[in-house]
N, C-alpha and C positions, 0 to 999 in steps of 0.2 A: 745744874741738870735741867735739861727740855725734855719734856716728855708729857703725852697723855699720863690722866692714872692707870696703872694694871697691875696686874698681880707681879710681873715681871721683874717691872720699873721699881716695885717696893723692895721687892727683893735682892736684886743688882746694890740698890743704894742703901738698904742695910747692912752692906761691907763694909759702909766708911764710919758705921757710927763706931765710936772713941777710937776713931781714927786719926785724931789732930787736924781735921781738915775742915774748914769751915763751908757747909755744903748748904744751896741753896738749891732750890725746885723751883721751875717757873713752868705753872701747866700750861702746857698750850692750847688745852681745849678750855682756857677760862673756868673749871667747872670746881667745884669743893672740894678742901683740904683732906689729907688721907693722916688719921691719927695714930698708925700705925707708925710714922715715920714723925716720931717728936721730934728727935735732934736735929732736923731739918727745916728751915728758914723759908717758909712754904708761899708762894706768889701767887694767889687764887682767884677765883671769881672777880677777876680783871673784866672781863669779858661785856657785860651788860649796862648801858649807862644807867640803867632802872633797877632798882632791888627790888621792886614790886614789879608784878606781871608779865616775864620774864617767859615765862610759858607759853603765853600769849600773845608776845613778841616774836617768839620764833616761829609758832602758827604763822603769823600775819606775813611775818619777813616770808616762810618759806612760799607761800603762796602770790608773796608781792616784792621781788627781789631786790628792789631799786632802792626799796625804805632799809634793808641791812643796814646802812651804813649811819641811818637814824638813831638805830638800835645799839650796834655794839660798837666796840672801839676798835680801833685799826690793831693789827697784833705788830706790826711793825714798830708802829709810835711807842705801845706799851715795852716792848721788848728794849727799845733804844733806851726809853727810861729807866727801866729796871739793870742795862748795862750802867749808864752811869751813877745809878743808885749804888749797887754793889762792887763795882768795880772789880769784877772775878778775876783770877788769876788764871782761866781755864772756861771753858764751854762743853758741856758734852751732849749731844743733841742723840735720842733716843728714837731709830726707824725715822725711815730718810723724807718719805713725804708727809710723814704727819707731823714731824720736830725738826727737820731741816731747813725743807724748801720754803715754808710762810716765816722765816727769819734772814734768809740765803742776803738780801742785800742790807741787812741791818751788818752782818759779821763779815762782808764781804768789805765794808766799811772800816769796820775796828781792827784792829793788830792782833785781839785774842786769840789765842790757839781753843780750833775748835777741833774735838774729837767726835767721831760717830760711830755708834753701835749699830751694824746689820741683824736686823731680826726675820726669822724666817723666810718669808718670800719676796723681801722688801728689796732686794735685787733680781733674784732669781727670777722671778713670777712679773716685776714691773717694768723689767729691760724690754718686752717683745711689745708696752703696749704705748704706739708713739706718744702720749701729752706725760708720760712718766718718764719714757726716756730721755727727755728732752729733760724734765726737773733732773734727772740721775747725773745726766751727762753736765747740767750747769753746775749742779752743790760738790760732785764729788773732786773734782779741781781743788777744789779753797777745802777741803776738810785736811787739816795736818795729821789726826790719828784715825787709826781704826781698828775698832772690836770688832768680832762676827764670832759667830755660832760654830759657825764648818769651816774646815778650810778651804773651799771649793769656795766661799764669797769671798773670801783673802784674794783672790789671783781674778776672780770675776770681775772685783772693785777694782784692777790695776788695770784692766781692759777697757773700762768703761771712766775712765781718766784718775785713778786717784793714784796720786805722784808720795802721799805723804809716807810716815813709817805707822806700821802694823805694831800695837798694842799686845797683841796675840790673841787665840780662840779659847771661848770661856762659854761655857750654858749659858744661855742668855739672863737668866736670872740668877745666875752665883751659882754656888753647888749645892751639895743635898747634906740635909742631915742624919749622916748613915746611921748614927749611934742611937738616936731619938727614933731610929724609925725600923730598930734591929728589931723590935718584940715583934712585927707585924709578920716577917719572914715566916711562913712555915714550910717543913718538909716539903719536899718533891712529890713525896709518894700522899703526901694526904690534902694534895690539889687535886679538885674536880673543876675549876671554874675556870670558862672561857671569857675575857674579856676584850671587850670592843670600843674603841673608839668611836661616839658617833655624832661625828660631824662630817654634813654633805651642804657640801654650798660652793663656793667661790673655786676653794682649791679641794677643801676634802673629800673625800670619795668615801664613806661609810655604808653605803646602798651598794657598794660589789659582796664587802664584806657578808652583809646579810643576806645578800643570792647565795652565795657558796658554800655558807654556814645553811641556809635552809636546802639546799640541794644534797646535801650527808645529813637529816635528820636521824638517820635512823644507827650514824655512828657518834652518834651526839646522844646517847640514852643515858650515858654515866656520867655527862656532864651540866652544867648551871650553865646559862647566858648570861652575859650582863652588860650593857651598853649602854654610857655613859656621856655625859656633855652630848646629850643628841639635840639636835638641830629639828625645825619644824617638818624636814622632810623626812628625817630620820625617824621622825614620831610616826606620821603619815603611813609610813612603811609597814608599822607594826600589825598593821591588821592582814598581811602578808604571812609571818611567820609562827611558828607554836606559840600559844597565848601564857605558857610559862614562864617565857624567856623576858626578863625585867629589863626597863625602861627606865632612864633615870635624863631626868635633862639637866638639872645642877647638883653636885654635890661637892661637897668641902675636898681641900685638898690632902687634908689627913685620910679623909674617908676613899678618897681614889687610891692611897697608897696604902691604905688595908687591903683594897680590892686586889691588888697588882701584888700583896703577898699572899692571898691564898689563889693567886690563879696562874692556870700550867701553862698556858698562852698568853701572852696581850700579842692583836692585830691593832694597828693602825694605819690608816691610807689615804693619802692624798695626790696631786698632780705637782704639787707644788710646796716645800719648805726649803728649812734652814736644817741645823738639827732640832727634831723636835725637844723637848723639854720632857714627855711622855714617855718617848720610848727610853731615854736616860735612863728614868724615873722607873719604869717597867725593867730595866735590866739591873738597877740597885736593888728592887724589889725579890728580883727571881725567878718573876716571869719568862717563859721564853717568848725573844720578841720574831714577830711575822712585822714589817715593816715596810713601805712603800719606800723608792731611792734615787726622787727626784733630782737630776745634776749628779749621781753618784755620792750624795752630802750623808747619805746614812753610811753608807758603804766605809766611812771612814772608823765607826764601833765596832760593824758586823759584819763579821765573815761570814758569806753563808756555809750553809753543816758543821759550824764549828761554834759560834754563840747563838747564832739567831738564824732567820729567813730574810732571805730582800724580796720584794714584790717590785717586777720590774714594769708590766702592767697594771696603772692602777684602776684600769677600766675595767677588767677580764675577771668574771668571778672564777671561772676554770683555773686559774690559775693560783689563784690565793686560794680556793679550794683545795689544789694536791700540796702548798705547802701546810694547808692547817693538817690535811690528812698524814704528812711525812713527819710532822709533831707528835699527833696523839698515838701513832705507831711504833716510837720511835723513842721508846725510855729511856733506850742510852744515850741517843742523843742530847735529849733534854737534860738530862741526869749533869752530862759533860759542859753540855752547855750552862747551866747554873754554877759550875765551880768554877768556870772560864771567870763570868760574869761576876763570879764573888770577888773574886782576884780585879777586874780591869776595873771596877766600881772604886778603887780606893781612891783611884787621882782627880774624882770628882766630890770628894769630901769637904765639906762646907767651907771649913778653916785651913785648907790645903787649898783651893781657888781663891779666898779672900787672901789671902799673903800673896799669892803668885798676881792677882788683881790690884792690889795694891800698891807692890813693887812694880805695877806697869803705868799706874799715875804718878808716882816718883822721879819715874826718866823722863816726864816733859818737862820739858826745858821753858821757863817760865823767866817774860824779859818783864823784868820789875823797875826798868827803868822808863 
């Protein structure tokens, strides 16, 4: 496994534990071991030739770019070490320019079969900006499998050269655990809480959401706000709207998935993903989801008027506005839309993706000779 650490990456790779498979992690950001993930054979803080002031080196390096290479080690050198330390049977490089492209000619080298996981906007969003396309268009040639999200980067990735076979589409992080997370469900009828996603930056758009939500305050009287994973602009914004409405900038992921079962919406919006992992997460909860539907990639859970909304605008508060308004108006809808959503939830149960994920590392074809 290549990958930064994320919540994602731990998740994905706790499928394989007492799986029979001898699995190692080589981070690519050099940076500390994740103790969540014991049964794994972890390749760490490679990165610095100094175990002291290390802080202080990247200060300097980032202000004096030339000494870098004073400072840390090539990831190339380390990586070609660590292939022939372990001698993998397998590669699997996790998001194309952070775990692909700073190894591209160490495995373009070796015979190993390398797989790769598309995450979010890691096609999507980096095809339109030339010094990525050019990495997309060199790594995805030499990749022999591949994961993604949606199936809209299945057929994206064969446009933009990858010749090899499709693994199939899995959450990016494994599935959910529906059963551990059944007590959080309540009733339809005893949600009042509107939940938001709020991250504005790169790709997210969470500042329409809260124009639209603040332009019907006054059909918002029976309901809680609550917006979550907000971003520094997202904070910014707050002195904008009713001083009731809670701000959260981290919280645990159990605690996001209480939120999302006692509330009669989740909104999310961006210009740019994969499938999120959120709104999943929001429709195993029971939420009804209002969703942005970059590339058509959500379009593939939600029908709109029948489980959720697509926001096709992720600019336009008018318009996420009359979907939030065609929710809170709209109990049979939502009503209908939760027992859709009870139902379609089953095929992403934890141990129902970890089988189907595991049977798809099985059929690489591994030359042992």
């Amino acid at each position: 496994m290549v990958s930064m650490n994320s919540i994602h990456f731990q998740r994905w790779t706790e499928q394989l534990r007492d799986s029979g498979h001898e699995v190692h992690w080589f981070d690519v950001r050099g940076g500390a071991g994740n103790a969540s993930l014991d049964f794994v054979k972890q390749h760490i803080n490679w990165k610095y030739r100094f175990k002291k002031g290390r802080y202080l080196f990247k200060k300097i390096s980032t202000k004096l770019p030339f000494l870098t290479a004073f400072f840390e080690r090539n990831i190339e050198t380390i990586f070609k070490e660590k292939l022939q330390e372990i001698q993998p049977d397998v590669v699997h490089s996790f998001a194309l320019y952070v775990s692909c492209t700073p190894i591209l000619n160490v495995m373009k080298a070796s015979k190993i079969p390398w797989i790769y996981s598309s995450w979010g906007s890691d096609l999507f969003y980096f095809k339109d900006i030339p010094s990525y396309r050019r990495d997309i268009e060199a790594v995805l040639p030499e990749i022999n499998y591949l994961f993604t999200d949606c199936h809209r980067d299945q057929e994206l990735a064969k446009t933009l050269g990858f010749s090899g076979r499709s693994l199939g589409v899995f959450p990016g992080g494994g599935g959910f655990e529906l059963e551990e997370t059944k007590s959080y469900i309540k009733p339809i009828a005893d949600r009042k809480l509107i939940l938001v996603k709020g991250y504005q930056g790169r790709s997210g758009r969470a500042i329409p959401i809260l124009q639209a939500l603040n332009a019907m305050k006054k059909e918002l009287n029976d309901y809680e706000v609550v917006v979550f994973g907000c971003s520094p602009e997202t904070l910014d914004f707050k002195v904008n709207v009713p001083s009731q409405w809670i701000f959260h900038k981290q919280m645990s992921h159990h605690g996001i998935l209480k939120l999302m079962g006692a509330s009669v919406v989740y909104i999310g919006n961006s210009n740019s993903d994969g499938m999120p992992n959120t709104v999943l997460e929001a429709i195993c909860m029971g939420a009804f989801p209002i969703q942005s539907n970059p590339g058509d990639a959500t379009a593939e859970v939600i029908t709109p008027e029948i489980n959720g909304l697509l926001i096709e605008d992720c600019e336009d508060p008018a318009e996420i506005e009359k979907h939030i308004l065609m929710a809170l108006q709209n109990q049979e809808l939502v009503a209908t839309a939760f027992l859709y959503n009870q139902d379609l939830k089953k095929q992403w149960e934890r141990q129902t993706i970890q089988q189907s994920v595991l049977k798809a590392y099985d059929t690489i074809k591994v030359d042992r000779g």
